[in-house]
C-alpha positions in Angstrom: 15.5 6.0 -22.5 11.8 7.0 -21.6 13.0 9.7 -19.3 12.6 12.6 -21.0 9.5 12.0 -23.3 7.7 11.5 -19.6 9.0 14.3 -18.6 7.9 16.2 -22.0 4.1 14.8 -20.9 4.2 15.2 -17.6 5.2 19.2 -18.2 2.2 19.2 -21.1 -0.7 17.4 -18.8 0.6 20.3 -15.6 0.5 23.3 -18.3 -2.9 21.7 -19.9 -4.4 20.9 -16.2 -3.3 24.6 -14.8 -5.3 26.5 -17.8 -8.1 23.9 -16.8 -8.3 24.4 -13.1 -7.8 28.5 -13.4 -10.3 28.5 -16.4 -13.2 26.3 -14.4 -13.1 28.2 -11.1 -13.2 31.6 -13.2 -16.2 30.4 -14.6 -17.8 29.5 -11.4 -16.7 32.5 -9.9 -18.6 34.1 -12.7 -21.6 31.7 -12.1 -21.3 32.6 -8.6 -21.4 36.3 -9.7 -24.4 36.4 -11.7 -26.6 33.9 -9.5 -26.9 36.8 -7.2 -27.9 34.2 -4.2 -26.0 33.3 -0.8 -25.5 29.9 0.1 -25.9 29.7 4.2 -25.5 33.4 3.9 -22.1 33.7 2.4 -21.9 36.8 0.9 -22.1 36.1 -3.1 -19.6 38.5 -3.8 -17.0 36.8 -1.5 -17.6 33.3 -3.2 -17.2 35.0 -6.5 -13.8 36.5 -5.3 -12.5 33.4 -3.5 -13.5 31.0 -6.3 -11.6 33.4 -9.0 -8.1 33.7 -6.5 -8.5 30.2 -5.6 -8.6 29.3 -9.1 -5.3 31.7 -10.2 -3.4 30.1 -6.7 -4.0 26.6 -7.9 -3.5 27.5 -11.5 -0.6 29.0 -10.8 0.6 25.8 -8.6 0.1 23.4 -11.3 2.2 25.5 -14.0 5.2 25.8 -11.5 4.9 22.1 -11.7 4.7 22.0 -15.1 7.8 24.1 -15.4 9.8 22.2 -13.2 9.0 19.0 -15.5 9.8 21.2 -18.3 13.4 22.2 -17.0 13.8 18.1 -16.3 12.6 17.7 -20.3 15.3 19.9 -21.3 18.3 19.5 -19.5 17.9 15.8 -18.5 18.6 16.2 -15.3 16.6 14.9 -12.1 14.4 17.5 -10.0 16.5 19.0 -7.1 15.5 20.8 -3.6 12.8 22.8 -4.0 11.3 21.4 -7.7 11.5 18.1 -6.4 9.3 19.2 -3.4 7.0 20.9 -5.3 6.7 17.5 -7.7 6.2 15.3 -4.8 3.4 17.7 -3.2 1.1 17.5 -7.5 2.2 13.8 -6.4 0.0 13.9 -3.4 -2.4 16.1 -4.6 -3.3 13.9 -7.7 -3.9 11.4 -5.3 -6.1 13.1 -2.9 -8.4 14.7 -6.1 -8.5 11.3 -7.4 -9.7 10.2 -4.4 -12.2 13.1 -4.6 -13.3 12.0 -7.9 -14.1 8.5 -7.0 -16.6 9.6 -4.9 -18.0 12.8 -6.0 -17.5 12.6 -9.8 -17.0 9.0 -11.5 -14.1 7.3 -12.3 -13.3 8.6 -15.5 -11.8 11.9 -13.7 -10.5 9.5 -11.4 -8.6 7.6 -14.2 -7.4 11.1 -14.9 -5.9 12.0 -11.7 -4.2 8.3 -11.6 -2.6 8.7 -14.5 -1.5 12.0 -13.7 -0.1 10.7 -10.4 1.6 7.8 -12.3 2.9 9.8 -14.5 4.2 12.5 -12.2 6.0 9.4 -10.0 7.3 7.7 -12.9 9.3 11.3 -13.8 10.3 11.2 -10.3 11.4 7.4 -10.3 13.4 7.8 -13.5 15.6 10.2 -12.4 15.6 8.9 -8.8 19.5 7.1 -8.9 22.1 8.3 -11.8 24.8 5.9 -12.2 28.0 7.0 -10.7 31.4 6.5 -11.7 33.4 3.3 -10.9 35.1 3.4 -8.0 38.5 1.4 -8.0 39.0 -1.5 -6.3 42.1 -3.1 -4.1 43.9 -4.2 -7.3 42.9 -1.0 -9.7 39.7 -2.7 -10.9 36.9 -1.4 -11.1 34.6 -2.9 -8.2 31.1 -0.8 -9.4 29.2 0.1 -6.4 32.3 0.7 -4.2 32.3 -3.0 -3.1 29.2 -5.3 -1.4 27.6 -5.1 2.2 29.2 -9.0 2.3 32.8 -8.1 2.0 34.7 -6.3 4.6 36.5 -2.8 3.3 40.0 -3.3 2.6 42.5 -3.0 5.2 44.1 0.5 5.7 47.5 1.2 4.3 50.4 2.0 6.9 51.6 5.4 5.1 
């Protein structure tokens, strides 16, 4: 099964991509800082601060992510409720940032944020259905689904 070594990467490339994100806007926050100029008089102080929180916020995002893919690596079991949610909302995001990147940065960070967001689906796809157990049929045998859309249900018993 591929399941869980996607899972293993996708929970590395969220970990990787949250120290990334938290560690760039830092650093422009300390740009920012040190520039000492406004930009359409915004208070330098303020973009410094905001760049830095934003950066911990969005940091912090991406490693939840990471951690939910990390709980799906180790107990091989699919995302549920709210780490589901939060996988399907990186989903998006990837795709909007990659979107971003065609335009602003080249298509090398867009290949990135593709390949994130393929393989943040492909976790999500994997676990989506889990084989159930085999539900009996009329006779005792096992039918597999619980019977087609084709056939009509049996007939109730008079009990």
């Amino acid at each position: 099964m591929v399941r869980r070594p996607v899972a293993w990467v996708v929970a590395v490339v969220l970990f990787g991509e949250a120290f990334g994100v938290a560690a760039v806007n830092w650093f422009l926050g300390v740009v920012v800082d040190r520039q000492d100029m406004s930009l359409a008089g915004l208070d330098p102080d303020v973009m410094s601060t905001s760049s830095k929180i934003g950066g911990i916020v969005f940091g912090l995002y991406f490693a939840f992510c990471g951690l939910v893919a990390l709980l799906v690596a180790l107990r091989d079991r699919a995302p549920a409720g709210f780490g589901r949610i939060l996988l399907i909302s990186a989903a998006v995001v990837h795709g909007l940032l990659g979107a971003f990147a065609w335009g602003l940065l080249g298509w090398v960070q867009f290949l990135f944020m593709v390949v994130v967001l393929a393989l943040i689906v492909l976790l999500l796809m994997t676990y989506d259905r889990q084989p159930g157990p085999a539900v009996e049929g009329p006779q005792g045998a096992p039918s597999g689904d619980g019977g087609s859309p084709l056939t009509p249900p049996p007939a109730p018993s008079a009990s």
